[in-house]
N, C-alpha and C positions, 0 to 999 in steps of 0.2 A: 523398746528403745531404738528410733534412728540409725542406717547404718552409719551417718555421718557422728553422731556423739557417740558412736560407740568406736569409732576408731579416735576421735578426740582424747575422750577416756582411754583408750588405750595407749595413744603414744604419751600421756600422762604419768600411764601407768611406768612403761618403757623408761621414760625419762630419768624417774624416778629412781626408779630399781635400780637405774643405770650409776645414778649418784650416790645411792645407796649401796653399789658394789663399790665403788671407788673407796666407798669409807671402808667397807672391808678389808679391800685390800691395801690400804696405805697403814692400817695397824696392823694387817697379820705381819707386814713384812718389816714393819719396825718391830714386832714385837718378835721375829723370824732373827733379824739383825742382835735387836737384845743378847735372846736368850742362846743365842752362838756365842757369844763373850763370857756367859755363864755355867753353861749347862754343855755338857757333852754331844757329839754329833750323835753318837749313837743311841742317847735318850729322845732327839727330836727325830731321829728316823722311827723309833717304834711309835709314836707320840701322833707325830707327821703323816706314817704308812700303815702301820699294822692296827692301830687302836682309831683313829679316823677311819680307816677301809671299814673294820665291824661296824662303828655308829651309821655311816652312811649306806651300809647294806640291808642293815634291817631296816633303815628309814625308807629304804629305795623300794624293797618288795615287800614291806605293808602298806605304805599311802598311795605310788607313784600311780596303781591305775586305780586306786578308789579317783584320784586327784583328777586323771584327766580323763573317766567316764565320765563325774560330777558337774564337771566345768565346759563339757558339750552341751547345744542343745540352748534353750531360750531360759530365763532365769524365773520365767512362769510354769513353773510344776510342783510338784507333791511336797513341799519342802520336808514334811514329817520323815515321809521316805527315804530321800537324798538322806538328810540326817542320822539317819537310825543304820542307812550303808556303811557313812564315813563311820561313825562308832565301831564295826567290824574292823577297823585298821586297828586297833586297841591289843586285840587277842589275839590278831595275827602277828603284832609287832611282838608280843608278849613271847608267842612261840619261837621266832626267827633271833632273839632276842638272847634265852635259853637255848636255842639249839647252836647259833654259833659261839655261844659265849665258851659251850663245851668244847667247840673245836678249836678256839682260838687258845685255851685252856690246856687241852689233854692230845691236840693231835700237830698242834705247830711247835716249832722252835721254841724255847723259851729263852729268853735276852738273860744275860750272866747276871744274877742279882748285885753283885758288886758292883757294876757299872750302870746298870738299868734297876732301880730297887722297884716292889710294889707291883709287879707287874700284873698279879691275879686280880688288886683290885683296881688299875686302871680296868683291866676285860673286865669286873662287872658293874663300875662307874659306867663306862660309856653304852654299854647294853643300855643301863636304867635310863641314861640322859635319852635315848632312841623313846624309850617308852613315855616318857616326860614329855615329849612335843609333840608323839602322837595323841595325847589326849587334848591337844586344841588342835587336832586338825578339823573337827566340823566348824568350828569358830573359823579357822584360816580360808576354809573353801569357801564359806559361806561374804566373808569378806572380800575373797579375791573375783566371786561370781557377780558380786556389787561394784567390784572394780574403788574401793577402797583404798586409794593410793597410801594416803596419810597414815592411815592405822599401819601398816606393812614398813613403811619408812621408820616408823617412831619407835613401833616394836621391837625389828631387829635391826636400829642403832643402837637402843638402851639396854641389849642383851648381848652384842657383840662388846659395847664399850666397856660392859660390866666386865666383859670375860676379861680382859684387855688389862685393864687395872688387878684384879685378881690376879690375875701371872705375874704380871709384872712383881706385886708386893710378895707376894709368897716365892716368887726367884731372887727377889733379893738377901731377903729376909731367911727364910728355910730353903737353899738349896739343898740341903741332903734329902730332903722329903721327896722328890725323884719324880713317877708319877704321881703323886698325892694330888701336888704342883696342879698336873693339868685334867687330872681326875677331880677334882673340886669348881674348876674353873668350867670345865663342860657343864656338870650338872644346874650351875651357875648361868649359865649363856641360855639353855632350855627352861627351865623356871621360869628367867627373867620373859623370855618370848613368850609363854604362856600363860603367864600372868596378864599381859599387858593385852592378849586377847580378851581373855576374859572380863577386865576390868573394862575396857571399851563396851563389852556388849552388854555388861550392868548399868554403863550408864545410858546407853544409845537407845537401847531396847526402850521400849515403852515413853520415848522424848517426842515432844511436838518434831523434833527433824523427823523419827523415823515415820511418824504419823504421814505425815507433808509426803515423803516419799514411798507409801505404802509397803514398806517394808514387809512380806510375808512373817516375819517372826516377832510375836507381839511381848515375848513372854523368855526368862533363861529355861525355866520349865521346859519350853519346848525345844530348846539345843541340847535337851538330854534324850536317850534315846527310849520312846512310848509303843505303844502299840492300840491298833485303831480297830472297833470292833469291825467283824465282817469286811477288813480289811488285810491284805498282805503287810510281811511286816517291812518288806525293801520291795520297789521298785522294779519289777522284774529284769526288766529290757536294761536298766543300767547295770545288774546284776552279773548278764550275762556280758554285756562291752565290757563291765570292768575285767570277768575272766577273761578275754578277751586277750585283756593291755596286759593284764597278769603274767601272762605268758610271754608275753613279748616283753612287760619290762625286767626280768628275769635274764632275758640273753641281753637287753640294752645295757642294762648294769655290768655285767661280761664285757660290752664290749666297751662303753663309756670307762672303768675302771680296771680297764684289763690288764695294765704293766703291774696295776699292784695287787691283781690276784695273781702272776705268773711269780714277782719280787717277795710276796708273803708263802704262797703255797709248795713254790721248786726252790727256794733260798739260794738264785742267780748272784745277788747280792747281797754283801753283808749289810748290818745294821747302818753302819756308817756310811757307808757309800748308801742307803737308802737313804739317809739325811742330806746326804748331799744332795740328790737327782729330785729327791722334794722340793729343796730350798730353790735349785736352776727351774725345777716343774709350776710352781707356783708362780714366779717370777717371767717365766715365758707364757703363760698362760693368764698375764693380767687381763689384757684388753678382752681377752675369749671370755672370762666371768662378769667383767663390770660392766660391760658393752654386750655381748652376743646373747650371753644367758638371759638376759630382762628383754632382749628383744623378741627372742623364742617365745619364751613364759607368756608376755604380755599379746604377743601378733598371734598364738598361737588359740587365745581366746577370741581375737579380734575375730578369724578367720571363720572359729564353731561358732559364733553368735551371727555373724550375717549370711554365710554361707549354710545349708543344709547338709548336714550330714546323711554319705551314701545316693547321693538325687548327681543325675549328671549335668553338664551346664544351662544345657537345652531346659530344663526345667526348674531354674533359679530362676527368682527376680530378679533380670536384666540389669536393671541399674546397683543391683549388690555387686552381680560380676561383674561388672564396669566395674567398681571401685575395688573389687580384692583384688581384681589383672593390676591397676593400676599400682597399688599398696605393694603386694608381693615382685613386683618389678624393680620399684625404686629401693625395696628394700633389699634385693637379690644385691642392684646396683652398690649401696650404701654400703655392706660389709662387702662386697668383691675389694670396695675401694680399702678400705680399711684396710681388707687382711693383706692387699699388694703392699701396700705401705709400711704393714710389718713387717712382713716379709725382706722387702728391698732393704729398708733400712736396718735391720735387726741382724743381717748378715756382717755388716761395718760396725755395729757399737757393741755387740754381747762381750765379747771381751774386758771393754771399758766397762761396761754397768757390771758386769758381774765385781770387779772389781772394788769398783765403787761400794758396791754393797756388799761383800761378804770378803774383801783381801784378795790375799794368793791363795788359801783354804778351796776358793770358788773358781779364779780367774786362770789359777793352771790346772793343770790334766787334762778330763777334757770337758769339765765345765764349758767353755763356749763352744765347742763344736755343739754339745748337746741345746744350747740355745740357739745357737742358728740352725742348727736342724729343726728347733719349736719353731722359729719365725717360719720357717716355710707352714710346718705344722696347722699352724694359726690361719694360714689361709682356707685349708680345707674345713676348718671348724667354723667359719666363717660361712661358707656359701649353705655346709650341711647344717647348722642351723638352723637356715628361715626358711632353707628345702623341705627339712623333716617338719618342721610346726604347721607348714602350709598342709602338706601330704598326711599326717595324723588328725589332721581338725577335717579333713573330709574322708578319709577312710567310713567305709560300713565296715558292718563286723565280720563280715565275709572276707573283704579285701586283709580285714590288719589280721585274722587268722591265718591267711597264704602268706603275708609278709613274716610270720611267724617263723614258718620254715625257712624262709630265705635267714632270717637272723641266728638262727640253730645253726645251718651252717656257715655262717659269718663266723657266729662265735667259734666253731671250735678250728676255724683255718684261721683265726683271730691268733688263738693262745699258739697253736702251732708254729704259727710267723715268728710270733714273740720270742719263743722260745729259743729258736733258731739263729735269730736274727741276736738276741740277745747274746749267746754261746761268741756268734760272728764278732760283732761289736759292740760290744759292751750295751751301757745302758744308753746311749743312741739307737741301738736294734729295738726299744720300746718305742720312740717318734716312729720312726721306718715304718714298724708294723701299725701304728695309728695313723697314718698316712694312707695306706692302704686298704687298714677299713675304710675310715671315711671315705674317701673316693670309690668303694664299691655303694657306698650308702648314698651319696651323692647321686649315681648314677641310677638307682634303684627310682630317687625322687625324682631327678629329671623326667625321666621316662615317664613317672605317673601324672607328672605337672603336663608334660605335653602331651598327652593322652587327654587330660581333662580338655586340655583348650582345645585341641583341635576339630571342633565342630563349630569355634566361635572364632571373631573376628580378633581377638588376644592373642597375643603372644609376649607374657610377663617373663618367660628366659632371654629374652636381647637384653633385661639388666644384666645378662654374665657378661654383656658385649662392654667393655669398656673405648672411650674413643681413644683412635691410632695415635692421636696424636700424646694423648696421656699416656699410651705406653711407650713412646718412644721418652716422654720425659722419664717413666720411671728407670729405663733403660740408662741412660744418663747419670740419673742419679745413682745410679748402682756403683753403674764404672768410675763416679769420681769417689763415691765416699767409699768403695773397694781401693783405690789406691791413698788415700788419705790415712788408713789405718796402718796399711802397710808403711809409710814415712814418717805416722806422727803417734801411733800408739804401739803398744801403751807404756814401755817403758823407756822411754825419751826424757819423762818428766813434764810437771803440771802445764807450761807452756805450751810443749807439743797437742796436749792434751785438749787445752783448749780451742786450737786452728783444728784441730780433728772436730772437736765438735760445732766448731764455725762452719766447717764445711759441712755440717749434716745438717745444720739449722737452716743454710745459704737453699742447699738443696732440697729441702722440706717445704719449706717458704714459693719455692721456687714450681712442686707438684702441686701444693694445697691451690695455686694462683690460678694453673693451670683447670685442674680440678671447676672453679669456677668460672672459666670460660666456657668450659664444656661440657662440662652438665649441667646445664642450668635449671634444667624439668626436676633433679635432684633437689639441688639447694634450693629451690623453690617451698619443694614437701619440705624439707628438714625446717627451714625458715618457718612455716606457715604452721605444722605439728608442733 
């Protein structure tokens, strides 16, 4: 495939995902909103923190490096192989699965059954939902390696919507049922995904489409995993990259989820106040999922399909590295802008939105302090995103083995920060210390990005350079819509309320204008992708 259709496809892909986060996150947080009217904080912190942390742990260290040794590399190889690897996610999920279900079980806290009922069988609901989705992960990879927009789109809206409805009926309906509630609704949300994998590749398989497009797998037979005579039965070389990623996604997991292994493991926080700093965490962290995530995910393919993994510049095809400096540039640029944006303006409105959406429950303590400390947050998750997808799609297995130990010791001055920082100031000292990862991670990728370039005439880091003139607006912007809150929010009344938000719309209108004076080479890509 061209590298030009293959980043077409990509920013397809991206787009996609992109709207596809949005729909996630416009029902979790109504459904977030809801079930606060109904249900206890301290049910949606175990729910929200402790019983999500298990499902996403073991989803995280049994697929994450089959996922992205698989999805390296040219989509012309051993498909039998690749296949019969991803199936090992199955019995590794099966173990991680079991073994934390035990500790989540016999060695954590257990929530007061009066207040939190069911608790043993939410932990082994969402264990089984973890193992449920692993078993279409060779369907998933094998999709996302084909770049598959539509099937990804279709799947997980009809499995998130499902869950959505499920909660919703069964919290109106049975609220004593406690976690039953969202223990039905998980196993619910994984089925549905894997169903809809599978039913696509019953019908696609074996269609004049896949014919026309040579699809390697002619048959469902062969998305099961066979064995070839006189042949191995995985892939060596991907064998060893995925242990490789193994080890490394093991501390990324630490450190991507690290407030709520320090909130679940040292009980910093009670249950409640974990529903709280969920409900402010989620809500600061929209634009990081619906936007940053699908950018990673999707560039992050872009980057291993035209780019050679382990080869240094000097010996790519020229006009690849022309186009990924290019890509990796505008895209550095594209979330720099973003995250300043959040950042600036999220300083002046968290008060008001938390408001807005969750009362005085949310909008005093220190719910806004803790989202204006995310909007700064939001910027570092920003640049380290499309630094780390660039920086892992050209790693050899030498380089992400050394990165290895840098991440070992990340993680454990990780939890240490935390911990500390948390004692210091409350659950703000989780942003603080996430701050300070990423910016050592940050720095980690810089370093490798400019190492690669420089023997060629690229230099894809001036997208961190934003023009002077755009920061002097966002500077601007700061200081009016910093004293518009202080005069017009937020208990003045709806009135005030609304000249507070006149003045952020005035001032937004006012960057975005700017924004396309000056970066034109920007809006150009976004325009034309």
């Amino acid at each position: 495939m061209a590298s030009q259709d293959v980043l077409s496809q990509t920013t397809r892909l991206a787009s996609s995902s992109a709207l596809l986060q949005v729909l996630f996150r416009v029902l979790t947080f109504g459904l977030n909103a809801f079930t606060l009217r109904y249900l206890s904080r301290e049910l949606i912190g175990v729910v929200n923190v402790r019983l999500t942390l298990l499902y996403s742990t073991v989803v995280f260290l049994a697929r994450e490096a089959f996922r992205r040794a698989c999805l390296s590399g040219s989509t012309k190889r051993n498909w039998t192989k690749t296949i019969n690897l991803l199936w090992l996610t199955v019995p590794l999920g099966v173990f991680w699965s079991i073994f934390l279900g035990l500790v989540w079980l016999h060695f954590l806290e257990v929530p007061d059954p009066s207040v939190v009922p069911h608790y043993q069988a939410g932990v082994v609901a969402f264990g089984l939902s973890a193992i449920i989705e692993l078993l279409g992960e060779p369907f998933c990879v094998l999709a996302q390696a084909h770049l598959f927009v539509r099937l990804k789109v279709i799947a997980e809206s009809l499995s998130v919507v499902s869950k959505c409805i499920l909660t919703v009926i069964l919290v109106v309906l049975y609220p004593q049922w406690g976690l039953y509630i969202f223990s039905l609704a998980q196993v619910l949300y994984v089925s549905v995904l894997v169903m809809c994998y599978v039913i696509y590749f019953v019908i696609f398989l074996g269609s004049p489409e896949a014919t026309k497009k040579s699809f390697p797998v002619a048959k469902m037979k062969a998305l099961l995993p066979s064995f070839v005579e006189d042949e191995t039965f995985v892939n060596w070389k991907e064998a060893r990259l995925t242990w490789s990623f193994f080890k490394q996604s093991f501390l990324k997991q630490i450190l991507t989820e690290g407030e709520r292994y320090v909130m679940t493991f040292l009980n910093v926080l009670n249950f409640g106040d974990q529903g709280v700093y969920d409900v402010v965490n989620n809500l600061g962290s929209l634009v990081a999922r619906f936007i940053f995530l699908p950018i990673e995910e999707s560039f992050y393919v872009f980057f291993a399909k035209v780019l050679e993994r382990g080869k240094n510049v000097k010996d790519q095809k020229q006009d690849d590295v022309a186009m990924a400096a290019n890509v990796l540039e505008l895209l550095l640029k594209l979330v720099l802008l973003i995250g300043l944006t959040i950042t600036v303006f999220g300083y002046a409105y968290s008060q008001l939105a938390l408001d807005i959406y969750g009362g005085s429950m949310l909008s005093s303590g220190t719910g806004p302090d803790l989202l204006r400390y995310y909007s700064l947050y939001v910027l570092f998750l920003a640049i380290n995103g499309v630094t780390e997808c660039f920086t892992f799609a050209l790693m050899c297995k030498e380089e992400v083995d050394r990165y290895n130990f840098v991440m070992l010791a990340l993680s454990f001055t990780f939890l240490c920060i935390s911990y500390f920082l948390t004692h210091w100031h409350g659950s703000i000292g989780f942003i603080l210390a996430n701050c300070f990862n990423m910016g050592i991670r940050i720095a980690h990728s810089i370093h490798y990005i400019y190492d690669y370039f420089k023997e060629s005439t690229y230099r894809p880091l001036t997208g961190l350079l934003p023009s002077p003139f755009l920061v002097l607006v966002y500077i601007i912007s700061g200081v009016i819509t910093g004293f518009s809150e202080v005069f017009f929010c937020c208990n003045k009344g709806w009135m005030a309320r609304l000249i507070h938000i006149s003045m952020g719309a005035l001032c937004l209108a006012a960057t975005v204008a700017t924004m396309f004076c000056t970066e034109t080479k920007l809006i150009h890509f976004v325009r034309s992708q």
